[in-house]
C-alpha positions as CSV (number, residue, x, y, z in Angstrom):
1,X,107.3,83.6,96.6
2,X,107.5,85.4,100.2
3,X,103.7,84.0,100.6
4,X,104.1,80.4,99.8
5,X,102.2,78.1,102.6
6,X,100.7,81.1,104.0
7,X,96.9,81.0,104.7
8,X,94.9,84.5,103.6
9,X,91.4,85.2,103.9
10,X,89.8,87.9,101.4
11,X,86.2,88.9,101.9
12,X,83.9,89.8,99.2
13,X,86.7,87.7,96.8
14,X,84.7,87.1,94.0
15,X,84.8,90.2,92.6
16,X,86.1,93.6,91.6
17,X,89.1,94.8,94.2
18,X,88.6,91.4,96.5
19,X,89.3,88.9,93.4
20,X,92.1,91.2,92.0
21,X,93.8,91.3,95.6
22,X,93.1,87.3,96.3
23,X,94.3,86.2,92.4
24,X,97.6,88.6,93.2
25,X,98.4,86.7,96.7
26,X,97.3,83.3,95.4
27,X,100.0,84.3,92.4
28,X,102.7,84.9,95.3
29,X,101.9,81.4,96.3
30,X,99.7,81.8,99.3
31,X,96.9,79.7,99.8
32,X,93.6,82.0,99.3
33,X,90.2,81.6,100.9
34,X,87.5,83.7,99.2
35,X,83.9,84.4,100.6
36,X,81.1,86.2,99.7
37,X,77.0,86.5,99.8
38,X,77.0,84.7,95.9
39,X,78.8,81.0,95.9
40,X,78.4,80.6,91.8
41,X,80.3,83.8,91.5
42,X,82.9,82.6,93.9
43,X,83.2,79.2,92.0
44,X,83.7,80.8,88.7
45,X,87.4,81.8,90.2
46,X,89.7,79.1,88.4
47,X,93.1,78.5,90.1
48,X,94.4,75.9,92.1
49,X,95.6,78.0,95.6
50,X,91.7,79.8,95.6
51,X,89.3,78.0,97.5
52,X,85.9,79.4,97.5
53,X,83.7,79.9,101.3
54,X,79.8,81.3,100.8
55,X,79.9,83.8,103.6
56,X,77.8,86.6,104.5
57,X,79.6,89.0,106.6
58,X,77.0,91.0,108.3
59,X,75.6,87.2,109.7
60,X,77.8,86.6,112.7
61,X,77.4,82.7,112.6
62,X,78.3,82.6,108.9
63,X,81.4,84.0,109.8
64,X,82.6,82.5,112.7
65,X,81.5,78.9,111.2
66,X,83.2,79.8,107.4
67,X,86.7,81.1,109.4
68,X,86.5,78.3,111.5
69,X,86.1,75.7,108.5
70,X,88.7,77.6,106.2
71,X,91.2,77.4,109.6
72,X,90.6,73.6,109.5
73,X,91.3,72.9,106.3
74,X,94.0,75.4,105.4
75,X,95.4,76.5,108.8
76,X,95.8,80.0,110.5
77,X,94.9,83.0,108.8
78,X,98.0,84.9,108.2
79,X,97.2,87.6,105.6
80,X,93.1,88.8,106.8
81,X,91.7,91.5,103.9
82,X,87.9,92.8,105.0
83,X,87.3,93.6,102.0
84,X,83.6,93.0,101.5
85,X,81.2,96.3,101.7
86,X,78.5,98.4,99.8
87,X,78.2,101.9,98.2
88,X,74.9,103.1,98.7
89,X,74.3,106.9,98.5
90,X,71.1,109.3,99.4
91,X,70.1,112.9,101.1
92,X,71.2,112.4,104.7
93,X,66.8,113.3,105.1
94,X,66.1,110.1,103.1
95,X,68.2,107.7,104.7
96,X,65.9,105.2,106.9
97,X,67.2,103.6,110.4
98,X,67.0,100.3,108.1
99,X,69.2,101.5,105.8
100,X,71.6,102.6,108.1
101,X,71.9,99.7,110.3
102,X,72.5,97.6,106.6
103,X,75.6,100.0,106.0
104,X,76.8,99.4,109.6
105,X,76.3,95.5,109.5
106,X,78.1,94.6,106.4
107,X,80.8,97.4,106.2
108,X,81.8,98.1,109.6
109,X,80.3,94.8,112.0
110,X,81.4,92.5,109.0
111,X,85.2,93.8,109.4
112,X,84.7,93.7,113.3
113,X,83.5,89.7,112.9
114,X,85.9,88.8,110.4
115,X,88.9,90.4,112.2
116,X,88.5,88.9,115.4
117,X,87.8,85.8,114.2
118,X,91.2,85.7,112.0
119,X,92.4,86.4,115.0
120,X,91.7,83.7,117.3
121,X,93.3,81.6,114.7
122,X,96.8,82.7,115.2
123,X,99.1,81.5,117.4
124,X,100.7,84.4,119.9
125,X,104.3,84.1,118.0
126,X,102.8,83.8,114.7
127,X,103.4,86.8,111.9
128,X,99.9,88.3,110.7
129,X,98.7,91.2,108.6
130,X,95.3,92.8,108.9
131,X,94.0,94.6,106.3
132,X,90.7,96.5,105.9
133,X,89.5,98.2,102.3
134,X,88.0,101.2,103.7
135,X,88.0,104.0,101.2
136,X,88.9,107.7,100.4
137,X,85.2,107.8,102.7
138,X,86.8,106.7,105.8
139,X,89.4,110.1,105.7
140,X,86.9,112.8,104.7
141,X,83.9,113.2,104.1
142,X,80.8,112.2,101.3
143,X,77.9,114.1,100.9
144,X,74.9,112.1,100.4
145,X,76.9,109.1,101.5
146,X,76.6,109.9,105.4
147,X,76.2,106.0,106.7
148,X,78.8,104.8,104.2
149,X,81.4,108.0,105.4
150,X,80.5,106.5,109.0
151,X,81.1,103.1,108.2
152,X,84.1,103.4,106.6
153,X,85.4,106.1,109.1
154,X,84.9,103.1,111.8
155,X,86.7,100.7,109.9
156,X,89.6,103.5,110.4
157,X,89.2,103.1,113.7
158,X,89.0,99.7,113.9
159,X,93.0,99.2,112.7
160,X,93.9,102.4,114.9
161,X,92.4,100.7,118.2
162,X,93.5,96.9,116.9
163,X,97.2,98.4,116.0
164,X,97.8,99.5,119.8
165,X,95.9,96.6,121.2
166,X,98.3,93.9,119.6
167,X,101.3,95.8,120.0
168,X,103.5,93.5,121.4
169,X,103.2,90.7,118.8
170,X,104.4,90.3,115.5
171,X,100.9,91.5,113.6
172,X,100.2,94.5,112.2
173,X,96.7,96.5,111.3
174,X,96.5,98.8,108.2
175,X,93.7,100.8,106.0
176,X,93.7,101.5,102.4
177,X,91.9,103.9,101.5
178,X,91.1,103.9,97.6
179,X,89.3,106.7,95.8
180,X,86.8,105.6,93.1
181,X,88.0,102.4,91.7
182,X,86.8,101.0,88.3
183,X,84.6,98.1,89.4
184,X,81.6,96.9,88.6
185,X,79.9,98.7,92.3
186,X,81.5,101.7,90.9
187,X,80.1,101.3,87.4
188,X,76.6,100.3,89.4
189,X,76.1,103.9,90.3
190,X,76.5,105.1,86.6
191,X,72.7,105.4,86.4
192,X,71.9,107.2,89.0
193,X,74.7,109.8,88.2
194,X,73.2,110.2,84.4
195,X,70.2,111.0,86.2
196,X,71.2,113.7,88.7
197,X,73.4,115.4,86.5
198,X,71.7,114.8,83.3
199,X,74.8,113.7,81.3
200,X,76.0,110.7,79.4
201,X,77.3,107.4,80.5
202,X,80.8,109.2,79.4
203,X,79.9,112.1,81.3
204,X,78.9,110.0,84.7
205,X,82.1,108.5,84.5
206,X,83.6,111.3,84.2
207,X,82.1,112.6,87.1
208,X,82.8,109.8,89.3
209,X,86.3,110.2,87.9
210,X,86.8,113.9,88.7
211,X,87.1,112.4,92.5
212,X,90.2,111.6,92.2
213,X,93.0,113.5,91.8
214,X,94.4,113.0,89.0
215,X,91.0,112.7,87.2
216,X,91.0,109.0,86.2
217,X,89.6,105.8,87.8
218,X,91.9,103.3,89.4
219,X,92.5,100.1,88.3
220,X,92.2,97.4,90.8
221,X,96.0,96.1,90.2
222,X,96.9,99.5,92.6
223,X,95.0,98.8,95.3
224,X,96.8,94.5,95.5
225,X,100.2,96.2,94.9
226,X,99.5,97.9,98.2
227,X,98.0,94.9,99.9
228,X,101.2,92.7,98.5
229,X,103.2,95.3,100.1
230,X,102.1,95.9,103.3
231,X,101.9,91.7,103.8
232,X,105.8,91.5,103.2
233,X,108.5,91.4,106.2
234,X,109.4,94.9,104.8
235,X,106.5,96.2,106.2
236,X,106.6,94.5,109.3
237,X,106.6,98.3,111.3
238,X,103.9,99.6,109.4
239,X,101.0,99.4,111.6
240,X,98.2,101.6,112.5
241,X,98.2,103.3,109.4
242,X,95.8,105.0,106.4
243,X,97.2,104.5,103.2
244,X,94.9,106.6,100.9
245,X,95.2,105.7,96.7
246,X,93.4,108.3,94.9
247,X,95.9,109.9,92.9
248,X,96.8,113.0,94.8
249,X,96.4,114.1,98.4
250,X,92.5,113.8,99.7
């Protein structure tokens, strides 16, 4: 129980990757704090060490007041995950400033907000791990996903620039970088891929399938054993870095 009495914040918690991740460190006896946009879905999370925060992450006093209020009541945020995001895909001609500026706020600003309000929770001496889901997205590039390649790409960037930055004390900053998980806002896109290719449910799955590697959709557990992982004291020098789970090389 490496995590017992440790504090860790998951955005976007209630759900898919977020809950898998937050029920995996809550398991290793960490106490969990969970937000997102829908508080029923967050309260629908049964066990004792996850305690649920209605946060929107693209609203900047939303975060700052939920981190500040999960800080009070459960102390400094030693494990941070930014997990919270959307997928939304179109011709790069069709996407609006609107829809661009959504991507940006809740992908990219939303890890920016979280991050550095984690931060300010933790004392200088204090051990801390940083963790943004970006995605397979944030290493290469999507076609027809040009402001979700961007946003992701950023939240890249974000852990490169924070990793330097914060050197000198015992933190560290990582990306994982999943390929296409099988969640439901994987599974949210199946329509849209019947209809372009004109196949099957079967045969939009397998198409979302075909990028990955190994031609098969990731389970959620994959992407927590990498977030256990990288919050141990084995991984204390691992910093700065993309770790991309899409079985095979991207």
């Amino acid at each position: 129980m490496e995590h017992t009495g440790k504090h860790a914040l998951v955005t976007g918690g209630g759900t898919g990757i977020g809950l898998d991740i937050a029920l995996g460190l809550a398991g290793a006896g960490a106490e969990v704090t969970i937000t997102g946009r829908r508080l029923e879905v967050l309260q629908s999370v049964e066990h004792p060490r996850i305690h649920a925060s209605q946060m929107d992450v693209s609203d900047e006093e939303q975060v700052r007041s939920g981190i500040k209020n999960a800080v009070t009541a459960r102390g400094p945020i030693q494990i941070c995950v930014a997990n919270a995001g959307i997928a939304e895909g179109a011709p790069f001609d069709k996407i609006t400033l609107p829809d661009w500026r959504r991507m940006m706020a809740i992908n990219l600003d939303g890890a920016f907000l979280t991050f550095q309000e984690s931060l300010a929770s933790l004392p200088p001496d204090m051990d801390g791990r940083f963790i943004a889901i970006s995605s397979i997205a944030g290493v290469k590039g999507l076609k027809r996903a040009i402001p979700y390649t961007v946003s992701k790409h950023g939240m890249v960037g974000l852990i490169r620039g924070l990793s330097e930055e914060y050197i000198d004390r015992p933190v560290t900053f990582n990306a994982i970088c999943p390929g296409y998980v099988d969640t439901d806002i994987v599974r949210g896109q199946i329509p849209g891929i019947m209809r372009r290719f004109d196949v099957d449910e079967a045969g939009a799955e397998a198409v979302m399938a075909s990028g990955n590697r190994h031609k098969k959709l990731l389970k959620t557990d994959e992407i927590t054993a990498a977030v256990y992982w990288l919050c141990t004291n084995g991984a204390r020098s691992v910093s700065g870095q993309t770790i991309e789970i899409s079985g095979g090389q991207v």
